[in-house]
C-alpha positions as a Markdown table, in Angstrom:
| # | Residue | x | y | z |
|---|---|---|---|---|
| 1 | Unk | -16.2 | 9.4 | -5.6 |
| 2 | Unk | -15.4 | 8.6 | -2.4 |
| 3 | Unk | -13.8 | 5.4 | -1.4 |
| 4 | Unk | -15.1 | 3.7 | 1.9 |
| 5 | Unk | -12.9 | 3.5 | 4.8 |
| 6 | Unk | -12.8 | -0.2 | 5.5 |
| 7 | Unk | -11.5 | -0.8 | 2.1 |
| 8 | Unk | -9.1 | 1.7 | 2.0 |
| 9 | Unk | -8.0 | -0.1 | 5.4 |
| 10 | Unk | -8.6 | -3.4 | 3.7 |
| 11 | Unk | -5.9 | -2.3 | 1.0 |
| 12 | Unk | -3.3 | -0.2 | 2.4 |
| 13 | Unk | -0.6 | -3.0 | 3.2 |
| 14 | Unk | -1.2 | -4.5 | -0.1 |
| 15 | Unk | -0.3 | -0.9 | -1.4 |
| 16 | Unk | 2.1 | -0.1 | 0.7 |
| 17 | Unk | 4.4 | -3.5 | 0.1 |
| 18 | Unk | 3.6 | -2.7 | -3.7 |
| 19 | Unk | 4.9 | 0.6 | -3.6 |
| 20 | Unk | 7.7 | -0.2 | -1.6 |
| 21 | Unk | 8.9 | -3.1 | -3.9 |
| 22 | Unk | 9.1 | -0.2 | -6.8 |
| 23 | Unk | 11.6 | 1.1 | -4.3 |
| 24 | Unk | 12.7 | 2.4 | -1.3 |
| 25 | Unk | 10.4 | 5.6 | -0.2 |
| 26 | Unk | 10.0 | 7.9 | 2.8 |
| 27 | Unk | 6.5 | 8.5 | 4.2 |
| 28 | Unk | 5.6 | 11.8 | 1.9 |
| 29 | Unk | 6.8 | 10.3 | -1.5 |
| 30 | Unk | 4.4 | 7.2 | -0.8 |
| 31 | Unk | 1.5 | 9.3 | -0.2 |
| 32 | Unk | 1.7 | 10.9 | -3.4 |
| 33 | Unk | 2.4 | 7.8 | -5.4 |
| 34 | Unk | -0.6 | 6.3 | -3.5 |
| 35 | Unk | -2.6 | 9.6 | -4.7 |
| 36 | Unk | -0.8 | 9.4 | -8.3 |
| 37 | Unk | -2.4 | 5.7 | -8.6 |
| 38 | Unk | -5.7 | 5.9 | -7.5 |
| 39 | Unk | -6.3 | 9.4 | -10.0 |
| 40 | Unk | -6.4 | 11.5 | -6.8 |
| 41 | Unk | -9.3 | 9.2 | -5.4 |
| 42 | Unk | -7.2 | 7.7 | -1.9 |
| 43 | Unk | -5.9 | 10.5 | -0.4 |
| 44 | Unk | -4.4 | 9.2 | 2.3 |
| 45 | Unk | -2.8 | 11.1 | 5.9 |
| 46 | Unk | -0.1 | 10.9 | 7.9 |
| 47 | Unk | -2.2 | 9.5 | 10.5 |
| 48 | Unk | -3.2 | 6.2 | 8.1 |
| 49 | Unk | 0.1 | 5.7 | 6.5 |
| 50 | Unk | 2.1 | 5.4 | 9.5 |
| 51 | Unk | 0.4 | 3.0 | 11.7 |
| 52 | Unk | 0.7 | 0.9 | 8.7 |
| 53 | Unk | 4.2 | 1.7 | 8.0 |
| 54 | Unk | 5.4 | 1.1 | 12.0 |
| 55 | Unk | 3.2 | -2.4 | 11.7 |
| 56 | Unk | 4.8 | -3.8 | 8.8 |
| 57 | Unk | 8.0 | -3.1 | 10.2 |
| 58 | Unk | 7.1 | -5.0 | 13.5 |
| 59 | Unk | 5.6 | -7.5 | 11.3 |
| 60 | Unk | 9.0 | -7.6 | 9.2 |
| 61 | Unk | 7.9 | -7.1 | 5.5 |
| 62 | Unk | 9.6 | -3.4 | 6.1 |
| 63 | Unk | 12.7 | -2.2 | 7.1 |
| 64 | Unk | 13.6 | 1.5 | 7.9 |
| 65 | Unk | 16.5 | 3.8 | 8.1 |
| 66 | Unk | 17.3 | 7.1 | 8.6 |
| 67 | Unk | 19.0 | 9.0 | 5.9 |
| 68 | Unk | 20.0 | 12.4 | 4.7 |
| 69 | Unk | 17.7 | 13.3 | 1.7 |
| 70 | Unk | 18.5 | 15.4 | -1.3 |
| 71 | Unk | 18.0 | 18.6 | 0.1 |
| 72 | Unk | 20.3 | 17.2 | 3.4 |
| 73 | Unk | 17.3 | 17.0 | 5.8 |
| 74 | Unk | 16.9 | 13.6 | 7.5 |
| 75 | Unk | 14.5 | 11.4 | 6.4 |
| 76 | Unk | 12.9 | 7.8 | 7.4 |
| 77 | Unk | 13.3 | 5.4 | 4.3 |
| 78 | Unk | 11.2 | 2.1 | 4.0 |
| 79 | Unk | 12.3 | -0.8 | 2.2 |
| 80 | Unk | 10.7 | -4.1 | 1.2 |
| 81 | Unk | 12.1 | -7.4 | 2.9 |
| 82 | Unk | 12.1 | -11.0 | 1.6 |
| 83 | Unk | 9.1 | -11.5 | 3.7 |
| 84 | Unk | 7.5 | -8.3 | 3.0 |
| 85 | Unk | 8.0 | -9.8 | -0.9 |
| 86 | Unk | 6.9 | -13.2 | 0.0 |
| 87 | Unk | 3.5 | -11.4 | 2.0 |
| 88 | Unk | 3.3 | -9.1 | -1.3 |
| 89 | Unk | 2.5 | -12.2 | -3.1 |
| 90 | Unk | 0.4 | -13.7 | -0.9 |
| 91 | Unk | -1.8 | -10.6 | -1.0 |
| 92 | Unk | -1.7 | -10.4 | -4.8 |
| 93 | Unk | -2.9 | -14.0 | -5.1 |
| 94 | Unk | -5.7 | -13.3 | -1.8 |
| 95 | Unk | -7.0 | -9.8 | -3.8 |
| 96 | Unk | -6.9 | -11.3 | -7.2 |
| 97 | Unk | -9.9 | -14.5 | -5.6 |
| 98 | Unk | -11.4 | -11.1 | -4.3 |
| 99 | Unk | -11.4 | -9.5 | -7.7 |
| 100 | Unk | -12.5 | -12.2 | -9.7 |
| 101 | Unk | -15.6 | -12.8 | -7.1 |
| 102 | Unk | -16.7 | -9.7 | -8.0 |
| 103 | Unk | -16.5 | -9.6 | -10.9 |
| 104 | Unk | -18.2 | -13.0 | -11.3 |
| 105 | Unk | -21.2 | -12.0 | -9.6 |
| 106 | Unk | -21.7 | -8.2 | -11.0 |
| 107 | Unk | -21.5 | -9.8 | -14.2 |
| 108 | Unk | -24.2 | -12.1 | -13.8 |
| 109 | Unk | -25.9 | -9.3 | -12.2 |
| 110 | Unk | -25.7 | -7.1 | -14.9 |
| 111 | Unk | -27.0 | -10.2 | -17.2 |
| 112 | Unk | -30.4 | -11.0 | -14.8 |
């Protein structure tokens, strides 16, 4: 199944503030936990991940820093701020009214 671009766009900062607040993470790692959580269904690129990435940090939700990694190469690291935590809850609470829409109205659908 393929998911549809515009949610996949929709979701991605939502996702991204999520993972980060498991965390730190470099670019790489988060598109495999992104892969890891949707079963393989959102594969997303380099090319998605950071635009999103370079906005939250403008936006301040996300701090970066370059670091050595395990293997001694450099990496970017992303963390969570306390208003990247404060917008992660205001996007729980904004896809949760979303959710239970849905859900409202495909269950009575499914009932007619």
């Amino acid at each position: 199944m393929e998911i549809n671009k515009d949610l996949i766009a929709a979701s991605s900062t939502p996702i991204v503030l999520a993972i980060l607040a498991e965390g730190d993470s470099y670019g790489y790692a988060i598109l495999k936990r992104v892969k890891e959580l949707s079963g393989g269904r959102m594969a997303w690129t380099d090319g998605m991940l950071y635009p999103v990435l370079h906005r939250l940090e403008r936006q301040g939700y996300v701090a970066a820093k370059w670091a050595a990694s395990e293997n001694g190469r450099r990496r970017k690291y992303y963390r969570i701020t306390k208003d990247g935590r404060a917008q992660l809850a205001a996007q729980r609470q904004q896809w949760k009214a979303v959710d239970g829409t849905l859900r409202g109205i495909w269950m009575q659908a499914c009932t007619v």
